[in-house]
C-alpha positions as CSV (number, residue, x, y, z in Angstrom):
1,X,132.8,61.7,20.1
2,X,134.2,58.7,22.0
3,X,136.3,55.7,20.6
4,X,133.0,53.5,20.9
5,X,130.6,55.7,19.2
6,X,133.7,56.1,16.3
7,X,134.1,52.0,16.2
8,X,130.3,51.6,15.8
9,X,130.2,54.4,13.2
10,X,133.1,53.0,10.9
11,X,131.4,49.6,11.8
12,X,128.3,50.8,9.8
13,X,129.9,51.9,7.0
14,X,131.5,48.8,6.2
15,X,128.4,46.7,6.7
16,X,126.2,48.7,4.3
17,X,128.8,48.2,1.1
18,X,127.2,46.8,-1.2
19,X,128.9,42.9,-2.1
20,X,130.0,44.4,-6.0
21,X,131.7,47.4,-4.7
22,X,133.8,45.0,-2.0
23,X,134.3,42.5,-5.3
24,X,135.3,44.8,-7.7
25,X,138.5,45.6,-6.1
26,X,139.9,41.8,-7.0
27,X,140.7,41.1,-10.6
28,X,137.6,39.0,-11.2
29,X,134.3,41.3,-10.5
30,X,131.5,39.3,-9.2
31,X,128.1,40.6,-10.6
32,X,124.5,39.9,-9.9
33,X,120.5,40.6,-11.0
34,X,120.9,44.1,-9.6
35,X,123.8,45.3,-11.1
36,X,124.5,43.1,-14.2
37,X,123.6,45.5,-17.0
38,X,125.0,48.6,-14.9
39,X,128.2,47.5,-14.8
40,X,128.5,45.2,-17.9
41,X,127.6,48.2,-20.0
42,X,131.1,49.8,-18.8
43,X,133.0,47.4,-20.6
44,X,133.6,47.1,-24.5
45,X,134.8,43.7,-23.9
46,X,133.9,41.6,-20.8
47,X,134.3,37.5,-20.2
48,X,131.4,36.3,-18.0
49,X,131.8,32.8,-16.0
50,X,128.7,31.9,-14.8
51,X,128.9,29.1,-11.9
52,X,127.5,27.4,-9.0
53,X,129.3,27.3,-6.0
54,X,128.8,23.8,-5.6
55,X,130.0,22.6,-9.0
56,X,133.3,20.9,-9.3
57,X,134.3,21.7,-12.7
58,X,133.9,25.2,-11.7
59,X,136.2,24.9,-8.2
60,X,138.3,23.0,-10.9
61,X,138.5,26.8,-13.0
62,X,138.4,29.5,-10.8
63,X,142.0,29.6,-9.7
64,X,142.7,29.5,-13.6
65,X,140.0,32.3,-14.1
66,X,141.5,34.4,-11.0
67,X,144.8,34.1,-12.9
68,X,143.8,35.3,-16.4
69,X,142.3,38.3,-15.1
70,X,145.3,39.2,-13.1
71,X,146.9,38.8,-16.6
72,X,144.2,40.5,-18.3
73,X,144.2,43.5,-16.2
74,X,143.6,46.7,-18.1
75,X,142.8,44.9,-21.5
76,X,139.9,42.7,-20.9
77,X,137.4,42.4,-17.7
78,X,136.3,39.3,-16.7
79,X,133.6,38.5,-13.8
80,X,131.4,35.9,-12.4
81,X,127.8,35.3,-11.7
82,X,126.5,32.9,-9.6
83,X,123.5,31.6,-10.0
84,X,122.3,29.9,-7.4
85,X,121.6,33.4,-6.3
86,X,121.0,35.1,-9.3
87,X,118.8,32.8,-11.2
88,X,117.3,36.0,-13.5
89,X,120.5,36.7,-15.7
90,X,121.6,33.4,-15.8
91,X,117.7,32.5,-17.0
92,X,118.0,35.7,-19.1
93,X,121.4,34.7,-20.8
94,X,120.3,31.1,-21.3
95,X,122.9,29.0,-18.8
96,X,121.8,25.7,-18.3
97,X,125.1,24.4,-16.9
98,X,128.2,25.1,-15.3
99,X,130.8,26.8,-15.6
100,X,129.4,28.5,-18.7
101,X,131.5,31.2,-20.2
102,X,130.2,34.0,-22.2
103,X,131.7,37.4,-24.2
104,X,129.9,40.5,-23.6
105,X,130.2,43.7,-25.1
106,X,129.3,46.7,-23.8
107,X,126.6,44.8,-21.7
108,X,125.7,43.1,-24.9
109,X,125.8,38.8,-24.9
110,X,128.1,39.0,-27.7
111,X,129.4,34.9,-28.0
112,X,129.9,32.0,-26.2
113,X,133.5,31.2,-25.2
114,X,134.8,28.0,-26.5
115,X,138.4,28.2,-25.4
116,X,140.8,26.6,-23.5
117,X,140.4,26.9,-19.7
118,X,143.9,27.7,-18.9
119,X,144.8,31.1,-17.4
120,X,147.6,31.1,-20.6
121,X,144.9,30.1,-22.9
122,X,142.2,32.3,-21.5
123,X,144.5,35.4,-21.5
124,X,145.4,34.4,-25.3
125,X,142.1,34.1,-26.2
126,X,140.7,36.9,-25.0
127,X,143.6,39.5,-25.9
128,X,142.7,38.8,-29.5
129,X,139.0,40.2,-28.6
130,X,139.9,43.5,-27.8
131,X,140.6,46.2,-31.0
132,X,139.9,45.6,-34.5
133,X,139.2,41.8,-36.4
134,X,141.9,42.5,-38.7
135,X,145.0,44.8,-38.0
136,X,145.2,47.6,-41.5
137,X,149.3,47.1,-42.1
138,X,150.5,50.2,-44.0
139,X,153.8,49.5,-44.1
140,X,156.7,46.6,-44.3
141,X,157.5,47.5,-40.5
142,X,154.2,47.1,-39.5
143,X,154.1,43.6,-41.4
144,X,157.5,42.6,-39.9
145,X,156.0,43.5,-36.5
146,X,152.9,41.6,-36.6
147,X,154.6,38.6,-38.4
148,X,157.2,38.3,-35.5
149,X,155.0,37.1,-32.9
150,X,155.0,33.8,-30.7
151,X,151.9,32.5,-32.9
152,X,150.5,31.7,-36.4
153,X,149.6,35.1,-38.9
154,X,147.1,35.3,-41.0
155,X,147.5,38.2,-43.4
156,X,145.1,39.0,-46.3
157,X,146.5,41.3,-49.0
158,X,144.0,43.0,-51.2
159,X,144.8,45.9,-53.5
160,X,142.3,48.2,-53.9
161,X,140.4,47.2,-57.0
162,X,136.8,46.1,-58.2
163,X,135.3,42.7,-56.5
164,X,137.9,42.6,-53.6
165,X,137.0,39.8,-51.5
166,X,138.3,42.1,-48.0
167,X,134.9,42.3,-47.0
168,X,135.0,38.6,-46.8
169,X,138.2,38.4,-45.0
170,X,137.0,40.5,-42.7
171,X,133.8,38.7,-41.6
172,X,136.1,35.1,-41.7
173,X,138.1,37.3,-39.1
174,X,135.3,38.5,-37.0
175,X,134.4,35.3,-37.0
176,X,138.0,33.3,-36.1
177,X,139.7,35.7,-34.0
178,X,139.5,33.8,-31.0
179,X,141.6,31.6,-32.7
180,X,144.0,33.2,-35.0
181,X,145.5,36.5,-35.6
182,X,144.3,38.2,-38.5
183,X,145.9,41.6,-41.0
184,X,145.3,43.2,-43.8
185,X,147.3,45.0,-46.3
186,X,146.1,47.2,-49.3
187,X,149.0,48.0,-51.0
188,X,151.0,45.7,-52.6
189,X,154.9,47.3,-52.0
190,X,154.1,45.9,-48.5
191,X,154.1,42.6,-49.3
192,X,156.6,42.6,-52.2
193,X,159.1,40.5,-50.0
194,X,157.1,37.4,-50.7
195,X,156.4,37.5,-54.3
196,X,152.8,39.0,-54.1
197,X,151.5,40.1,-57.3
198,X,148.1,40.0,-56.8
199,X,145.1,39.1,-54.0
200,X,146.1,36.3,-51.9
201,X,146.0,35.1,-47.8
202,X,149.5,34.7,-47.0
203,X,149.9,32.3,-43.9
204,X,153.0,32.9,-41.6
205,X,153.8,30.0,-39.3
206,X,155.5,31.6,-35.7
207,X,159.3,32.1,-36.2
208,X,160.3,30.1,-33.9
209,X,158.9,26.8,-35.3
210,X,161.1,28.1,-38.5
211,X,162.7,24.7,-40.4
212,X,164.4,23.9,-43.3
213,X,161.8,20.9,-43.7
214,X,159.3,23.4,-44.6
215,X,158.0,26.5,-45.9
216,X,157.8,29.0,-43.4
217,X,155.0,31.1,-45.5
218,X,151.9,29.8,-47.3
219,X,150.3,31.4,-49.5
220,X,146.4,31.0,-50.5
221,X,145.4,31.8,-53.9
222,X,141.8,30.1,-54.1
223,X,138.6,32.3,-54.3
224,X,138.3,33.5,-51.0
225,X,134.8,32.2,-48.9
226,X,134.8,32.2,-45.1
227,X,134.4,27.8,-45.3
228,X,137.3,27.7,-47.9
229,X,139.8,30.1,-45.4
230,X,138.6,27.5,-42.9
231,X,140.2,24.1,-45.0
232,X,143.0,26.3,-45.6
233,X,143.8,27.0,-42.2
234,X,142.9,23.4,-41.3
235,X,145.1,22.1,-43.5
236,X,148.2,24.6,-42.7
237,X,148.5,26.0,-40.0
238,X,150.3,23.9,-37.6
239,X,152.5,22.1,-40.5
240,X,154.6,19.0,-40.2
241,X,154.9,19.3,-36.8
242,X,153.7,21.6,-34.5
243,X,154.5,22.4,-30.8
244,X,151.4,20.7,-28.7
245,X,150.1,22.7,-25.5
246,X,147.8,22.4,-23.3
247,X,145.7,24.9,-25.0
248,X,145.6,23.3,-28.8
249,X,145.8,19.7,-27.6
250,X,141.8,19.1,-28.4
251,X,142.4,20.6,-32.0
252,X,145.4,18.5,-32.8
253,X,144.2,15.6,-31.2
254,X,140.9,15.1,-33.7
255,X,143.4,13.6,-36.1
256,X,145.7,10.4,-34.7
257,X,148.8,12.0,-33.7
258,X,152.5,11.3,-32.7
259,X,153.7,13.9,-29.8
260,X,157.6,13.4,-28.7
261,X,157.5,15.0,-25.1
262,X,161.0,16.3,-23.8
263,X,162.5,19.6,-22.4
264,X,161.2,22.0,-24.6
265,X,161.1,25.5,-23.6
266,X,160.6,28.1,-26.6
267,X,160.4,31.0,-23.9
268,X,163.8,30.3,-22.9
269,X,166.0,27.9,-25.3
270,X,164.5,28.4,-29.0
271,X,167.9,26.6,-30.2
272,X,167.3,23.4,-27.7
273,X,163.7,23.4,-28.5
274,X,164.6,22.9,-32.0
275,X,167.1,20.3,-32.0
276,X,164.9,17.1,-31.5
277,X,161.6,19.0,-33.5
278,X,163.7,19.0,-36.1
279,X,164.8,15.3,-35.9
280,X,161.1,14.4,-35.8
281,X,160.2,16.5,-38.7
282,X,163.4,14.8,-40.5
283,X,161.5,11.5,-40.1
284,X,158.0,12.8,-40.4
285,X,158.4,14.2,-44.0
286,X,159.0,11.1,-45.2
287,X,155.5,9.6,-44.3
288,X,154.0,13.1,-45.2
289,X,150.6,12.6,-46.9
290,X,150.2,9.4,-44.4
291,X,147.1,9.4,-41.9
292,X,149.2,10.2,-39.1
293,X,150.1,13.6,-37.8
294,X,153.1,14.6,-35.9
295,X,153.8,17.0,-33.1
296,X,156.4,17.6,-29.8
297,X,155.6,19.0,-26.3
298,X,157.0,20.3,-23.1
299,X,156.8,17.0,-20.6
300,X,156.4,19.1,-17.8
301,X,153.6,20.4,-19.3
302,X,152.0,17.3,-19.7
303,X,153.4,15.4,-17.1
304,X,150.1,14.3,-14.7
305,X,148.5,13.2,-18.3
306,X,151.5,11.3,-18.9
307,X,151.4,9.6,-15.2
308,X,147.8,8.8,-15.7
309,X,147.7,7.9,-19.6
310,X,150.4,5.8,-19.3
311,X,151.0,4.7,-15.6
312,X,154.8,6.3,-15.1
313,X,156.5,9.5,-15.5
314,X,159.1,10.7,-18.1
315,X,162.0,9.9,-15.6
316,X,162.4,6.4,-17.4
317,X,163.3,8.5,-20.6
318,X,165.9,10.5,-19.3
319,X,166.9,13.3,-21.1
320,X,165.9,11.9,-24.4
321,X,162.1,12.3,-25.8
322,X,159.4,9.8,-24.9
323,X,157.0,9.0,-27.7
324,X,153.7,7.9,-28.2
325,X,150.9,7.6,-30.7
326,X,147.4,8.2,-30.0
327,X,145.1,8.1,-32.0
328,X,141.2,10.1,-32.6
329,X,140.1,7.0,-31.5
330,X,141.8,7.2,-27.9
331,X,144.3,4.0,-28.7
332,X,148.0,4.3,-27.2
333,X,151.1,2.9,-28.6
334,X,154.6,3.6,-26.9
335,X,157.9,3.8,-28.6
336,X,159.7,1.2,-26.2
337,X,163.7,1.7,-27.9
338,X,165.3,4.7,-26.9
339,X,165.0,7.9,-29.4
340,X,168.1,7.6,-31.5
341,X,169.7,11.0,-32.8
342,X,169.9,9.6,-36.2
343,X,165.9,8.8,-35.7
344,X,166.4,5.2,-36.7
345,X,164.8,4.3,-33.5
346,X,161.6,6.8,-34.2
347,X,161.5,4.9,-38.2
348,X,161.7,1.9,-37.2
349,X,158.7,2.4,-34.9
350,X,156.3,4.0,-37.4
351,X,157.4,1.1,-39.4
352,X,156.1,-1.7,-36.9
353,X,153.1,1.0,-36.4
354,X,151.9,1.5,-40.2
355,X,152.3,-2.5,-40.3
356,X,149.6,-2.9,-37.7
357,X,152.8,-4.7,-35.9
358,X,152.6,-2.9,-32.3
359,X,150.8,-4.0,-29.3
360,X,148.7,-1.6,-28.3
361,X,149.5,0.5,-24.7
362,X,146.4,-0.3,-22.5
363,X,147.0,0.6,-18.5
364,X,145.8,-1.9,-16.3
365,X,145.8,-3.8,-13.0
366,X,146.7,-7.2,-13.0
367,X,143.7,-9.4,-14.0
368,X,142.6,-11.1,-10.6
369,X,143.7,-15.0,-10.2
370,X,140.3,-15.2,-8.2
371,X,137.2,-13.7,-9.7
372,X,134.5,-15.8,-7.6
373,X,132.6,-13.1,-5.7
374,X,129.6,-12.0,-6.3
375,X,130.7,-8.7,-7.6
376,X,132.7,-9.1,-10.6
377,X,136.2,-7.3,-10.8
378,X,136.8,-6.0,-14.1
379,X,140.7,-4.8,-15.1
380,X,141.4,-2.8,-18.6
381,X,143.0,-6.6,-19.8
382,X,140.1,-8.5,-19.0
383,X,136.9,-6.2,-19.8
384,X,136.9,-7.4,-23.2
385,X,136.3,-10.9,-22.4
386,X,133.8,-9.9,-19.6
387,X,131.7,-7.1,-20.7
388,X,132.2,-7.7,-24.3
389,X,130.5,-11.0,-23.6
390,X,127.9,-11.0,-26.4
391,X,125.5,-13.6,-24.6
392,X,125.3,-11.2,-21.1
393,X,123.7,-8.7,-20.1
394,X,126.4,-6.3,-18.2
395,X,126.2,-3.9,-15.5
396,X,129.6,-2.1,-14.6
397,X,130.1,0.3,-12.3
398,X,133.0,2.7,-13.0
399,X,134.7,3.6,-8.8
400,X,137.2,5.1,-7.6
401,X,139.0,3.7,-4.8
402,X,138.8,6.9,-2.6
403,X,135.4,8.0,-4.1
404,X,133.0,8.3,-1.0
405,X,129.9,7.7,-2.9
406,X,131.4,4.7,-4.1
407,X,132.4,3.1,-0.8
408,X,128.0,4.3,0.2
409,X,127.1,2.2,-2.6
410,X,129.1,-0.3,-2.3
411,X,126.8,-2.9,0.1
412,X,123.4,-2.0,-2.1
413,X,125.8,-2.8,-5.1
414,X,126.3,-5.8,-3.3
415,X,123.4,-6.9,-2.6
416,X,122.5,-6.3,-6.6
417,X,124.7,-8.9,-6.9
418,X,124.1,-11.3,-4.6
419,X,120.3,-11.1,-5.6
420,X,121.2,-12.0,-9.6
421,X,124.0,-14.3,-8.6
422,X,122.0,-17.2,-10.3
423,X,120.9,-15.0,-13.3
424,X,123.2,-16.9,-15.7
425,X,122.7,-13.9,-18.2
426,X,123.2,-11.3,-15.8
427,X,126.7,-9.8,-14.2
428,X,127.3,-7.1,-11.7
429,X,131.2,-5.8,-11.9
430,X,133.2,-2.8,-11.2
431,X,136.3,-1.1,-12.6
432,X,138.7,0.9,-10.9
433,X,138.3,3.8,-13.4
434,X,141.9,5.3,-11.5
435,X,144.6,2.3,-12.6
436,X,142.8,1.3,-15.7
437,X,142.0,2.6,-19.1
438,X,138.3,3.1,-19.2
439,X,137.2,1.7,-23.2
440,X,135.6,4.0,-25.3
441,X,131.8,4.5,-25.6
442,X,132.3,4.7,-21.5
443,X,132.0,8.8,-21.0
444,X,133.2,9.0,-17.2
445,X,133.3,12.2,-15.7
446,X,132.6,11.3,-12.2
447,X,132.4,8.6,-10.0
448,X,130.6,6.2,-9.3
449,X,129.6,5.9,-13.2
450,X,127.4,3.0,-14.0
451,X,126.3,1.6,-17.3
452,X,125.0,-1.5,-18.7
453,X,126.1,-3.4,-21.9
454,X,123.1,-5.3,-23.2
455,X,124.1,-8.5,-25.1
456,X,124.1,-7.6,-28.5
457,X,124.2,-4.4,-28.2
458,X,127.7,-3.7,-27.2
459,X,128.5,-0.8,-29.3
460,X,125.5,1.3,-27.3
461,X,126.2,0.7,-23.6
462,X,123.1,2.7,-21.6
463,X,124.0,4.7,-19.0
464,X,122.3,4.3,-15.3
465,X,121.3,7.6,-13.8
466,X,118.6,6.5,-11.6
467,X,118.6,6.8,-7.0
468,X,120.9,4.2,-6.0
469,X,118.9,2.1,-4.4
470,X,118.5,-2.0,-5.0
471,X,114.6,-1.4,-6.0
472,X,115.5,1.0,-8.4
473,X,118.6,-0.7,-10.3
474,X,116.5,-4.1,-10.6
475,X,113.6,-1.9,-12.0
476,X,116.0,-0.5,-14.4
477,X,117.6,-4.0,-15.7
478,X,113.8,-5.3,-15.6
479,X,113.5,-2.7,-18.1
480,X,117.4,-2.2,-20.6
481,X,118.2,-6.0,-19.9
482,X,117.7,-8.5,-22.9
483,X,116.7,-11.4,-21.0
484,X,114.4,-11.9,-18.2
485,X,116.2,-11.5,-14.8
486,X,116.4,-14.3,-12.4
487,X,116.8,-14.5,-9.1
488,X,119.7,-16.4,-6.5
489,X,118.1,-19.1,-5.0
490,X,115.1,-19.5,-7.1
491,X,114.7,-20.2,-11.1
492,X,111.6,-17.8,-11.3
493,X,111.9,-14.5,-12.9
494,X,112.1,-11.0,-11.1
């Protein structure tokens, strides 16, 4: 056989493998309408992201995705479908819009996945899916073992008697697992250490959050129902002040919260770590019970959030925390006096903050000395006073500066101006969304984002989703608009 015919023959075989077979040799398997159910079926426990190629909040995940499964290799499979080109299973599986994640088991759609889209918090989350809801713990060993671990444990005990509620702990388990670690214990010696006499839910918070300002172990003695396991967990299970990631951020934040960022590395310096927690938790127990809750984080972690939230980096506070307060409302207050080792400093700001004494933090551009053109430029300082205005009808576009869309737009946007220039009830303005706080009620995911405030109805801003086109934005304010619209250059209505 000659070297061509050889070439051409090894040619062929590489052409006809099918795409899986080539996928399935990277971490993340892709999968499509022929061979879905063949393969998913293989795996007790499988995470499915289903994309389109074009979407950026999927571009935004995969390298994240591509990274837990590297981690999750062996324990959990994960895969892709995308369905731009296989429209059946994503029809068949009800995806509507991307990325949307799914658990399967054994081929079967077994939950949506609500996590955090981290490769740390997608491997987290999806380790606690694979073996049983609730770990059986026979002995103090296994209790110490399963206790000692870098997060919260939830451990039911329930000796073996009439009307146990361990059928109920278990479902509440089922249920939670993707967010807590759940055991069981049935024989009462193996709990003896904490002063269990009878059925309880005995809460351990991670060791290495361990403090003499609070209990390290909480126990729940109220009649066990999946909703009232819920409160208590609620209520618990981060404490005075827990350590803030990137993966429980959107859990802590529902409630206002103070987070004092520094070097904080529990992987590596557990000792360091501690030493300013526990100077915040000195000062936090004495406003416990107060509507504020308190937490630290690793600024590195959190450092682009930081640069955007609050328009600088943690380089101004040195080696010493830097401290804000935001609360569920999205306001920001910054704690301007260095963070004392005595926490004076951190007092005396939760002092001026409980007063309603401190200026809230609001990133902005400077408001323009000249506001005459035809488009209005709005700044975080000034967007009270100009879309606020409770006599005008508002349309505000939300840009960024290096958005290409928003430069296309920008002569029809223009020209929307120019064309209601003599509306006196009317005004066309931009933000840059970037350098300035956008005010809430404004959801901006992308850019441009346009909506318009209607006078008097503030509160309810409508967004604009219509072709970009001057005939189809005057058609719109013809319709949302309180007052007539009136043209530049004439006094007659549009």
């Amino acid at each position: 056989m000659t070297a061509a015919v050889v070439f051409s023959a090894v040619t062929l075989v590489l052409l006809s493998c099918p795409p899986a077979a080539v996928s399935s040799r990277r971490d993340v398997v892709e999968l499509g309408d022929a061979d879905f159910d063949y393969l998913a079926t293989e795996h007790e426990t499988m995470l499915v992201k289903f994309y389109a190629p074009w979407c950026g909040h999927c571009k935004k995940l995969a390298p994240e995705f591509e990274k837990a499964a590297k981690k999750l290799k062996g324990i959990v499979k994960l895969a892709k479908v995308d369905c731009t080109a296989n429209s059946e299973t994503c029809g068949r599986f009800g995806v509507t819009g991307y990325p949307t994640l799914k658990i399967f088991r054994y081929g079967k759609d077994s939950a949506s996945y609500d996590g955090p889209r981290t490769a740390d918090g997608i491997y987290e989350v999806m380790r606690r899916q694979t073996g049983p809801d609730s770990v059986h713990l026979k002995s103090k060993e296994d209790l110490q073992a399963f206790v000692n671990n870098y997060d919260a444990s939830i451990v039911g005990v329930f000796p073996s008697s009439e009307g146990s509620r361990l059928p109920e702990f278990l479902k509440a388990a089922g249920l939670l697992r993707d967010q807590f670690r759940f055991a069981h214990i049935t024989d009462l010696q193996v709990a003896d250490d904490h002063n269990v006499d009878s059925e309880c839910v005995l809460l351990f918070r991670p060791p290495r959050l361990a403090s003499a300002f609070e209990d390290s172990v909480v126990v729940f003695k109220d009649y066990l129902t999946i909703s009232s396991l819920r409160r208590f967990l609620r209520d618990h299970l981060y404490g005075l002040c827990p350590h803030m990631t990137l993966e429980n951020r959107d859990r802590l934040r529902v409630r206002d919260l103070l987070t004092a960022y520094y070097d904080l590395d529990y992987q590596h310096n557990v000792r360091g770590s501690n030493y300013w927690r526990n100077r915040v938790m000195k000062v936090a127990s004495k406003y416990a019970g107060r509507s504020l809750m308190f937490s630290v984080a690793n600024k590195k972690d959190f450092l682009m959030e930081l640069e955007e939230d609050y328009d600088l980096g943690t380089s101004d506070a040195g080696d010493m925390p830097f401290v804000t307060i935001r609360t569920k409302l999205g306001q920001k207050y910054v704690m301007r006096e260095e963070f004392t080792r005595d926490g004076q400093s951190l007092e005396r700001f939760l002092e001026d903050y409980f007063a309603g004494r401190l200026k809230q933090y609001i990133k902005s551009e400077p408001i323009p000395e000249k506001n005459s053109a035809a488009v209005k430029v709005v700044v975080a300082e000034s967007f009270n006073e100009i879309v606020n205005d409770p006599d005008k009808d508002v349309l505000i576009q939300f840009y960024s500066p290096s958005c290409p869309h928003c430069k296309k737009l920008e002569p029809i946007y223009r020209e929307l101006a120019e064309t209601l220039y003599s509306d006196p009830h009317t005004v066309i303005a931009k933000m840059n969304a970037v350098d300035n706080d956008i005010p809430l009620g404004y959801d901006v995911q992308g850019y441009p984002t346009i909506y318009l405030a209607p006078a008097g109805r503030k509160d309810n801003p409508i967004r604009y989703q219509g072709p970009r086109e001057l005939k189809e934005f005057l058609n719109f304010l013809k319709r949302e608009s309180s007052h007539k619209l009136m043209s530049s250059g004439s006094r007659d209505e549009l």
